[in-house]
C-alpha positions as CSV (number, residue, x, y, z in Angstrom):
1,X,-15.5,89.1,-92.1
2,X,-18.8,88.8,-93.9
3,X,-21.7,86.7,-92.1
4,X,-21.8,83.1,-93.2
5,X,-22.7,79.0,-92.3
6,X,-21.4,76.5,-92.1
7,X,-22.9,72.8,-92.4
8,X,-21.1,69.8,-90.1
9,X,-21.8,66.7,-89.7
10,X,-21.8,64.8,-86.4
11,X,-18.7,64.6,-86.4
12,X,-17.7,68.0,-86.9
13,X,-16.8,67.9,-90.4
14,X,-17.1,70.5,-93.2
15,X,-20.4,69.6,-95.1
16,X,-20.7,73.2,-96.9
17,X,-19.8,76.9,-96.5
18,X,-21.9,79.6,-97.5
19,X,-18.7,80.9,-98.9
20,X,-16.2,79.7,-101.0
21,X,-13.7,80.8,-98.2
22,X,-13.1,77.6,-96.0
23,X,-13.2,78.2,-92.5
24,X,-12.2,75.5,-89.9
25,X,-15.2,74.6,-87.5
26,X,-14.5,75.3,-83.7
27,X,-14.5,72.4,-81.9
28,X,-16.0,74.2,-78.4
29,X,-19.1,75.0,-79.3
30,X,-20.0,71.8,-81.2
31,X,-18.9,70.0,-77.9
32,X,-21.5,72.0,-76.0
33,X,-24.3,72.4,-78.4
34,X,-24.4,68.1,-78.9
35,X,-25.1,68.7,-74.9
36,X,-27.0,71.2,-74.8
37,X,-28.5,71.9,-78.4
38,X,-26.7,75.0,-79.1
39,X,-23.9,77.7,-78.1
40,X,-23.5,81.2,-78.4
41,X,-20.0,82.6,-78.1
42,X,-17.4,85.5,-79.2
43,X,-14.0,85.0,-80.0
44,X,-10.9,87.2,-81.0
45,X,-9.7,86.9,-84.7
46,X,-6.7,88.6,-85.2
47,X,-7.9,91.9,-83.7
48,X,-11.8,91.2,-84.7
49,X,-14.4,90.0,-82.3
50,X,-16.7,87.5,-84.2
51,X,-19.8,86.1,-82.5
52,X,-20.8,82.5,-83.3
53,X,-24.0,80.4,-82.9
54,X,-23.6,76.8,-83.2
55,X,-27.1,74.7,-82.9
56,X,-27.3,71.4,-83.3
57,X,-29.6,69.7,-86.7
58,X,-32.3,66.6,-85.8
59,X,-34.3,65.1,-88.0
60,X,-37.4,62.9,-86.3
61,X,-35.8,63.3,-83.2
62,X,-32.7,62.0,-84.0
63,X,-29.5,64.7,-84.4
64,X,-27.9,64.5,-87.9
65,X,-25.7,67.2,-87.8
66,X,-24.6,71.0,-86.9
67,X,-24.9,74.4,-88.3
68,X,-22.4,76.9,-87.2
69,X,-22.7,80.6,-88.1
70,X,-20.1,83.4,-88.0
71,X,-21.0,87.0,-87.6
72,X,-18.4,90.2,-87.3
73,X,-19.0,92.7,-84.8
74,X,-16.5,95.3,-86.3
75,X,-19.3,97.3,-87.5
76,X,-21.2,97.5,-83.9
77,X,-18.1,98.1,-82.3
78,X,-17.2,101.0,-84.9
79,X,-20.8,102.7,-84.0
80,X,-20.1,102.0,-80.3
81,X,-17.0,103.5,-80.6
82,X,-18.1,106.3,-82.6
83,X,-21.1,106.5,-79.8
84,X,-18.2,106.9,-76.9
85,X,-16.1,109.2,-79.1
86,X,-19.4,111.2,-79.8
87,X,-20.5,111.0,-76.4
88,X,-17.4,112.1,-74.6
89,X,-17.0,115.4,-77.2
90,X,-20.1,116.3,-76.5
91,X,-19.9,115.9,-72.8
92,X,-16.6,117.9,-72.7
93,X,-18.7,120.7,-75.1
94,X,-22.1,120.7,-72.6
95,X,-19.0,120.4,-69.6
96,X,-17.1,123.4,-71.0
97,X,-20.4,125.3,-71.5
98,X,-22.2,124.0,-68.3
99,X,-19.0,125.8,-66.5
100,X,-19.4,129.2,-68.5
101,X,-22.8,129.4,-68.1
102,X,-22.5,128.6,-64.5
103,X,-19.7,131.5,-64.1
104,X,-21.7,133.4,-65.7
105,X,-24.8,133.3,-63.3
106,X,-23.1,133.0,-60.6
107,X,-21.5,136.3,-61.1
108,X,-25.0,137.6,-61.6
109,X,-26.3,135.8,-58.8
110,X,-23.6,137.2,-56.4
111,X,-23.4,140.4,-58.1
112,X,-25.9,141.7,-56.2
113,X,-24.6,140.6,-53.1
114,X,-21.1,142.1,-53.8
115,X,-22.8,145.6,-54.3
116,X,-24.8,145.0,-51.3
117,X,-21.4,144.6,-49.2
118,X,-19.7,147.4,-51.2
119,X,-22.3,149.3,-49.9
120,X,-22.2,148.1,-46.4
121,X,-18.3,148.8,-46.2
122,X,-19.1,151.8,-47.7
123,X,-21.8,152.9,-45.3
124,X,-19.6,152.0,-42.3
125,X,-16.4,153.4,-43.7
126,X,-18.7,156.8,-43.9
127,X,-20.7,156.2,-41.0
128,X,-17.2,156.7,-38.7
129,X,-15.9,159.3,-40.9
130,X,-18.9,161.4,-40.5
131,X,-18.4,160.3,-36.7
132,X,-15.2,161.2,-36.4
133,X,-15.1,164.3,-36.9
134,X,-17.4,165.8,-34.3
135,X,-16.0,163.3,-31.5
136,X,-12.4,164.9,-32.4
137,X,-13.9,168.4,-32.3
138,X,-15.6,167.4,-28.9
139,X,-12.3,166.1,-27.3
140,X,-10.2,168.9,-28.4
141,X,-12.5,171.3,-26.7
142,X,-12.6,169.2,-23.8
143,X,-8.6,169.4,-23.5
144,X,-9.2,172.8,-23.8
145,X,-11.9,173.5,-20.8
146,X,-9.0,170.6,-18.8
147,X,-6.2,172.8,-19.3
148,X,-8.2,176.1,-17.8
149,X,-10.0,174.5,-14.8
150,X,-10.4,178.2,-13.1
151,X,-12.4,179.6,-16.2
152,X,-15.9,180.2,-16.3
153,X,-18.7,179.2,-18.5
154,X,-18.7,182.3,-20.1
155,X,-14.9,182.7,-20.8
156,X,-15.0,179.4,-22.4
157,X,-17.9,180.5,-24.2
158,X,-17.1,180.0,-27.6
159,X,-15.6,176.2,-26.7
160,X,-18.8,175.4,-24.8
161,X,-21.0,176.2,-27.8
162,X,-18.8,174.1,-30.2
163,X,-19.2,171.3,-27.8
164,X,-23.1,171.9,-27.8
165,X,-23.1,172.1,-31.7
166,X,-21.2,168.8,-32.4
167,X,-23.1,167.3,-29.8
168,X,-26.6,168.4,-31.9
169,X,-25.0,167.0,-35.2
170,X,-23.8,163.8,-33.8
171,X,-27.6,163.2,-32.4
172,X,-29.2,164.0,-35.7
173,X,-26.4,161.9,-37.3
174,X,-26.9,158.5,-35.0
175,X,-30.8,159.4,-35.2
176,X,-30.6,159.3,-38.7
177,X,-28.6,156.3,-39.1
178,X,-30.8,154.6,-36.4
179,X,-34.0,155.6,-38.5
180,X,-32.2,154.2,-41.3
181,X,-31.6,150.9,-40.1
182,X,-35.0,150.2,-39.1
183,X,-36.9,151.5,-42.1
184,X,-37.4,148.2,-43.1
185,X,-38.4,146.7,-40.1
186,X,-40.4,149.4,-38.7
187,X,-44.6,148.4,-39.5
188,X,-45.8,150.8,-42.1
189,X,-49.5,151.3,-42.6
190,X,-51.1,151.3,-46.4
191,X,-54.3,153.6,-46.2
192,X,-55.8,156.1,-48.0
193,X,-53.7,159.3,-47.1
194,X,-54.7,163.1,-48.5
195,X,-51.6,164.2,-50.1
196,X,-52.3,168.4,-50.2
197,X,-52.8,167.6,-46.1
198,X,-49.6,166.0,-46.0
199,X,-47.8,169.0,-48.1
200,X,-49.9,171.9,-46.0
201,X,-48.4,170.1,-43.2
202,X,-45.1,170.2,-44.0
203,X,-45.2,173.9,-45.2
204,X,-46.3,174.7,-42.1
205,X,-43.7,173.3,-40.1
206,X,-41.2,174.6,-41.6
207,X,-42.5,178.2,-42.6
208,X,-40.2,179.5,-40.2
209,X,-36.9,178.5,-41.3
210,X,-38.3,180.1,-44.6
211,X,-39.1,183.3,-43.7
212,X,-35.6,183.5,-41.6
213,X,-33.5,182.5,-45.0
214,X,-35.7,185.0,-46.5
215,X,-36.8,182.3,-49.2
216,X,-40.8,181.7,-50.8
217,X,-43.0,178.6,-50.0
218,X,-45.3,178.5,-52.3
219,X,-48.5,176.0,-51.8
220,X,-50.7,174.7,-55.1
221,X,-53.8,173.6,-53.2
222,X,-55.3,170.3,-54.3
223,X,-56.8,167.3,-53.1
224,X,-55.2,163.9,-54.0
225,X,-55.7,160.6,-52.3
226,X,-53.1,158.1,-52.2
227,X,-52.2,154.8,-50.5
228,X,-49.4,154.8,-48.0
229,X,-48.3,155.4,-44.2
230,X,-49.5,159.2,-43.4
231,X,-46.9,159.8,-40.8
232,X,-43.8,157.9,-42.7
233,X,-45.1,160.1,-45.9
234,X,-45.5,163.3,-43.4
235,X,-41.3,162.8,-42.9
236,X,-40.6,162.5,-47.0
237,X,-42.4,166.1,-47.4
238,X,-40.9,167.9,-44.8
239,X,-37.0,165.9,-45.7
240,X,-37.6,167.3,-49.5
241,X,-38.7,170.4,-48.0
242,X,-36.1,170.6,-45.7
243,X,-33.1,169.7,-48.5
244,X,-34.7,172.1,-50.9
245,X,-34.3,175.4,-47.8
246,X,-31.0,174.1,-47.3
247,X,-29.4,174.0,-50.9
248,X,-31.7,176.4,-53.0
249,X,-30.6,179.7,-51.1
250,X,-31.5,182.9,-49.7
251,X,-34.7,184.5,-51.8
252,X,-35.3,181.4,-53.6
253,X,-38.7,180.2,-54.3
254,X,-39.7,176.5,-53.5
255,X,-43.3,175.4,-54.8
256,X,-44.6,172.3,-53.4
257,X,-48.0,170.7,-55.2
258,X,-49.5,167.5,-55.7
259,X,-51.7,166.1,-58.6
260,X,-53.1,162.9,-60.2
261,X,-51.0,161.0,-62.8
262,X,-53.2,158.2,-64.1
263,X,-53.0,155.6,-61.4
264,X,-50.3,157.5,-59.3
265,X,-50.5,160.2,-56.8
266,X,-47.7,162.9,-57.5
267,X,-46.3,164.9,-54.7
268,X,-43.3,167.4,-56.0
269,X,-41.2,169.8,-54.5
270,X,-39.4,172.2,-56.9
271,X,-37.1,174.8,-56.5
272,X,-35.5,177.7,-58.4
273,X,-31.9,177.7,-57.0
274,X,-28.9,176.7,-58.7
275,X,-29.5,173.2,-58.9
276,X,-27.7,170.1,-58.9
277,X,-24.7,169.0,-61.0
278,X,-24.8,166.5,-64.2
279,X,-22.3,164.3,-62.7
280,X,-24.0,164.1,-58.9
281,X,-27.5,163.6,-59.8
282,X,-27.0,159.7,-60.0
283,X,-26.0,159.8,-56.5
284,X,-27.8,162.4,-54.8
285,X,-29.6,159.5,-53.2
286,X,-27.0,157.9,-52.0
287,X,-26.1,157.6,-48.2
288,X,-23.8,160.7,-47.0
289,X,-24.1,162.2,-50.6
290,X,-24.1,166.1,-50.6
291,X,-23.8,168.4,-53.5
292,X,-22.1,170.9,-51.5
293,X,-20.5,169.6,-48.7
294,X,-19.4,172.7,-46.8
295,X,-22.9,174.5,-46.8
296,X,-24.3,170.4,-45.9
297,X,-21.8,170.1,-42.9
298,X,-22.3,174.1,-41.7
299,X,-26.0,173.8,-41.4
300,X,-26.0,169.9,-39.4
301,X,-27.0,167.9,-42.9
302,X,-26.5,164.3,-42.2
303,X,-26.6,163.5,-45.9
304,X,-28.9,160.9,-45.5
305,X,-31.9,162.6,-45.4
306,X,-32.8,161.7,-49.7
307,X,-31.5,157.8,-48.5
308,X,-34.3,157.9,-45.9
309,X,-37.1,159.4,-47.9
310,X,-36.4,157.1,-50.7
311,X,-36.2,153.9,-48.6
312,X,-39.6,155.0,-47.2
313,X,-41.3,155.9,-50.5
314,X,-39.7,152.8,-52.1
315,X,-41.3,150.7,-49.4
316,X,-44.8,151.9,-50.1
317,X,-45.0,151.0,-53.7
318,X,-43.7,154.1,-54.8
319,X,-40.5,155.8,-56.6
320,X,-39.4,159.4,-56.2
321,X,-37.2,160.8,-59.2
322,X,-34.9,164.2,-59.5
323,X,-35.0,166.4,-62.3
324,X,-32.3,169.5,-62.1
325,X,-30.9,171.8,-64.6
326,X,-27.7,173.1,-63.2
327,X,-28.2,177.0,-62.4
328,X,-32.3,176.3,-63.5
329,X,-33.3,174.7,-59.8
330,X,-34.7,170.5,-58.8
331,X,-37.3,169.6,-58.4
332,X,-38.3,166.1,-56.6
333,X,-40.7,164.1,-57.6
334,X,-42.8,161.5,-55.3
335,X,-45.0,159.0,-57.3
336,X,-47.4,156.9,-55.2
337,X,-50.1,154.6,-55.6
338,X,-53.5,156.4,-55.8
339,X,-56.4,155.8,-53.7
340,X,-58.9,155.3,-56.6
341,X,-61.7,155.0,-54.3
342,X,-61.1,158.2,-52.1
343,X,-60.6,159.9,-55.3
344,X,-64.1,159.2,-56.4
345,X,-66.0,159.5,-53.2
């Protein structure tokens, strides 16, 4: 219905239409606009909702008539419509999407968290497996020295000694896993620290052990400051050092050095034994990881030694990297913060 007028007289009658189309007058509103000078209403044609205005006409004060216009709202309450229609599709799209992309990060967000407890189940399932096995040995012996109350230490030689051994791997096993746990809590130091000091060190302590498995320390002097906690960085040399005796062999050579990389201070220990294969490098670091578990469990390996030294040197500022060719030897690579300062001085 197309807007038009309509002129009335006072009483309501049809003076003129501003189409040819006669429609009636509506008796309400002229009622209330002759009381209270004009009405505003909607009404319900057939389906359509028409507003209408009805005001009354004076002339010198004195009212002479009424004008009484129609208006459709179809075409407003199309666009509203199309407005709700529009509204609710694109609601439902940004819902739908507003759900994915919430999945989505929350799987990232709790990724991390889901490896971290993988990890922690892991650690624990290993943790009593690596247990286990020495307590069994332990009680079996025991039964053993039960059942023969009569014999002597040295008849039940061999037994004793297995009990002393398993006892010496469980200790370094719950020291190791105690260390471990507290890495992170335990107050680590950040000052200048001389990195060839740290390596002699090491060498030194362990020089021994060498000479007995008949292997070669080799020592490339040099003086390279760095920033970090001398005695946690004293127990990453001699851990690298002490992986590299136990898995290069008899005869091999192991050359530890340090040097300057730019901004970082480089401490590597490289051997020439048979290395470490493709598909275990990724985990080498890994708690409980060992290339070769038989020769690990025979001489007392934990496995967690690389877990510990990484945690430490990862703590610090720093990363430490493998790089093995299988039969060609590793070598371990520790990457620090330099001391700039000491450097210069």
């Amino acid at each position: 219905m197309p807007t038009h007028q309509l002129l009335l007289d006072l009483e309501g009658g049809l003076l003129g239409s501003t189409i040819t189309i006669v429609t009636p007058p509506l008796v309400g509103p002229i009622a209330v606009a002759a009381v209270e000078g004009a009405d505003l209403r909607t009404i319900d044609v057939d389906g359509e909702r028409i507003r209408v205005r009805t005001e009354q006409v004076a002339l010198d004060g004195v009212a002479i008539g009424y004008v009484q216009a129609f208006h459709s709202l179809e075409s407003r309450d199309d666009t509203a419509s199309a407005l709700a229609q529009m509204f609710l599709i694109a609601g439902g799209i940004g819902s739908a999407v507003a759900l994915v992309a919430g999945y989505w990060l929350s799987g990232r967000t709790l990724a991390p968290i889901q490896r971290n407890m993988e990890a922690q189940e892991r650690f624990v399932a290993d943790a009593s497996h690596e247990l286990r096995t020495p307590i069994a040995v332990v009680q079996s012996s025991a039964d053993v020295l039960l059942r023969h109350p009569d014999h002597s230490v040295e008849q039940e030689r061999e037994v004793v000694e297995g009990i002393a051994e398993e006892a010496l791997r469980m200790g370094a096993l719950v020291r190791d896993l105690l260390e471990l746990g507290t890495i992170d809590q335990a107050p680590l130091e950040r000052r200048p620290v001389e990195l060839g000091e740290i390596a002699a060190g090491a060498v030194q302590a362990l020089e021994t052990r060498t000479r007995e498995r008949g292997m070669r320390m080799v020592l490339e002097p040099g003086t390279v400051w760095a920033l970090g906690d001398r005695a946690a960085l004293a127990q990453v040399a001699r851990i690298l050092l002490d992986n590299a005796i136990k898995y290069a062999g008899e005869g091999s050579r192991v050359e530890v050095s340090v040097a300057v990389l730019g901004r970082q201070a480089r401490l590597r220990v490289a051997d020439d034994g048979p290395g470490i294969p493709l598909e275990e490098q990724d985990r080498v670091f890994e708690r409980f990881a060992r290339v070769d578990k038989a020769r690990a469990r025979a001489q007392g390996s934990s496995g967690l030694g690389l877990s510990i030294a990484r945690a430490i040197v990862e703590r610090q500022g720093g990363r430490i990297v493998l790089a093995s060719t299988p039969g060609e030897g590793a070598a371990f690579t520790v990457l620090l913060p330099s001391d700039t300062s000491a450097s210069a001085d």
